[in-house]
N, C-alpha and C positions, 0 to 999 in steps of 0.2 A: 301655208300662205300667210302672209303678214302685208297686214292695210296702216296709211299713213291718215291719219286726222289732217284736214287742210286747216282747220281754227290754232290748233293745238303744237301739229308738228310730230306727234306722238306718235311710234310707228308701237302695234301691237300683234297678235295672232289671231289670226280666225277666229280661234277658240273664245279670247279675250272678248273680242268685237259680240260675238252671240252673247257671252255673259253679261255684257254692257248692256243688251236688250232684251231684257228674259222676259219680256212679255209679246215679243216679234216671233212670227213665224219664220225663218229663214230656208230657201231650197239650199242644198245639199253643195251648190258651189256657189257663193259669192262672186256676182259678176258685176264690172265697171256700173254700169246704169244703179244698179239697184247701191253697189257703195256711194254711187255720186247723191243718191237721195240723203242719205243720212253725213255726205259733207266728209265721205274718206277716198281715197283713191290705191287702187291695187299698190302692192311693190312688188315689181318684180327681182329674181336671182338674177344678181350682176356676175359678172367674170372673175374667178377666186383667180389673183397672180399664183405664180409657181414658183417657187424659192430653194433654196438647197436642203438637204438632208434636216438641216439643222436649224430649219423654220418652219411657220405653218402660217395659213391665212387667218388671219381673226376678221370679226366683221370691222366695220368703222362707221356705221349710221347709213343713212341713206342719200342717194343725189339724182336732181331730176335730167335727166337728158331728154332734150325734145318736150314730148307732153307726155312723157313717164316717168317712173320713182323706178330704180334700180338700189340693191343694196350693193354697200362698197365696203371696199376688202382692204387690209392690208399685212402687210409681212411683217410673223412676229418673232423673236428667237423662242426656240423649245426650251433655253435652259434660264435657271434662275439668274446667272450670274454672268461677266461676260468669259472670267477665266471659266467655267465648267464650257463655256461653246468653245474658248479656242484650245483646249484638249482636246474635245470631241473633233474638231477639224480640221488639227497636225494628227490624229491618230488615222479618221478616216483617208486623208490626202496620203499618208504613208500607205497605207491597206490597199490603196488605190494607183499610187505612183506606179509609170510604164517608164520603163527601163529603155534607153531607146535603143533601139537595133541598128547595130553597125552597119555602113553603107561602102560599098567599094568605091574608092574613088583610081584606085590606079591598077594594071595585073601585068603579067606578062613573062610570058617564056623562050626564052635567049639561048641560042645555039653557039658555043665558042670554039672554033679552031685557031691553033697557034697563035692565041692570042688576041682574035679577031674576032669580035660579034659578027657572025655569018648572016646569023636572021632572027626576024623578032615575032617570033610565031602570037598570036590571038594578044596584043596589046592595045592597051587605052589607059589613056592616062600618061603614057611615057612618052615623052616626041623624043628620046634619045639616049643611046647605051653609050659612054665613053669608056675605053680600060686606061687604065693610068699604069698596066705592070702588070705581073702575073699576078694572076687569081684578086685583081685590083679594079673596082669597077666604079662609073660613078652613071645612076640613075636619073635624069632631068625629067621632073614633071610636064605636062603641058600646058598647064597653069599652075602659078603658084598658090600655093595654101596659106590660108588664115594666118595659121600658124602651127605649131610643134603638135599638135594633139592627134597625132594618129598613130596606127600600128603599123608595121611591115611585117609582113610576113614571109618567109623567106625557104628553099631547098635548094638543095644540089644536089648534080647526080653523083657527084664523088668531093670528098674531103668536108669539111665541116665551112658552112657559111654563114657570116654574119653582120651586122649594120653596124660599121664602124662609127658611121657621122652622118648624119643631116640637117638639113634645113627645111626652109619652106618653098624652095627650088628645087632641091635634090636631095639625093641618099647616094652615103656611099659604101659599099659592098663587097667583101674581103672574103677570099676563101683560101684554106690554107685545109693541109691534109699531115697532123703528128707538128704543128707548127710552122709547115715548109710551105710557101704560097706555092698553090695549084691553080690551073685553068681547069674548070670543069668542063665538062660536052655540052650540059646544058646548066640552065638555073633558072628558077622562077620568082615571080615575088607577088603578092595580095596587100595593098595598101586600102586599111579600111579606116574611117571615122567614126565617133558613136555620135559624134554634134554636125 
């Protein structure tokens, strides 16, 4: 416990306060009435802030609220210097950095006869399959994106398929089999972002 002198200002310890009067009998808790005789008033534990890794609460003196003394706190850095805390806080922020998880923003599986998107089995994302020519396709979003920063991901049931070109409207989508464009039966595509 620690009491404030109202003459003085002086805030001390219990312990202090008894040694001040070694000739006072004192009970065993120091209460309000009995410090207001000798002219000091309690303090009470104020509220320590909370700080990051890389600080701690020191005291700061004391402040009355209402018609009490609370001790007050403030945020101090742990390290001597300010370069030693900003190592410590590119090291910990690296230790700590989340990677962000890709999100699907488009998918969908395309059935092609003679040339012709048949059907557009479980999509989102895509308001439309155009073919431009065999094994020639071009993908439209149903909104357009930001911008270039995402993946496609791409199958077919036959010949090798690939993302020739896009944009932030479309993809477009080429499948050839030994070089020679094919129509596959079907094709899929997974359009993810990590932002």
């Amino acid at each position: 416990m620690k009491v404030r002198s109202r003459s003085t200002g002086a805030v001390i310890t219990d312990r202090e306060f008894r040694n001040a009067h070694p000739n006072t009998s004192f009970p065993k808790v120091l209460t309000p009435p009995l410090l207001d005789n000798f002219g000091y008033d309690p303090v009470h534990e104020g509220p320590q802030p909370s700080g990051e890794a890389w600080q701690y609460a020191a005291p700061a003196g004391v402040e009355k609220v209402g018609n009490h003394w609370f001790t007050k706190w403030k945020l101090e850095p742990t390290f001597a210097t300010q370069a030693e805390q900003d190592l410590y806080v590119a090291q910990w922020q690296e230790a700590h950095a989340v990677s962000p998880v890709p999100r699907l923003i488009a998918s969908g599986v395309f059935s092609v006869a003679d040339g012709i998107v048949e059907s557009i089995g479980a999509a989102s994302g895509i308001a439309m399959v155009f073919p431009l020519g065999v094994g020639m396709y071009w993908l439209f979003f149903t909104e357009a994106q930001p911008d270039l920063s995402y993946a496609a991901y791409v199958s077919s049931s036959s010949g090798q398929i690939n993302v020739t070109s896009r944009s932030t409207d479309y993809l477009e989508i080429n499948v050839n089999d030994g070089g020679v464009p094919v129509d596959p039966a079907e094709f899929s595509i997974n359009i993810v972002r990590s932002s």
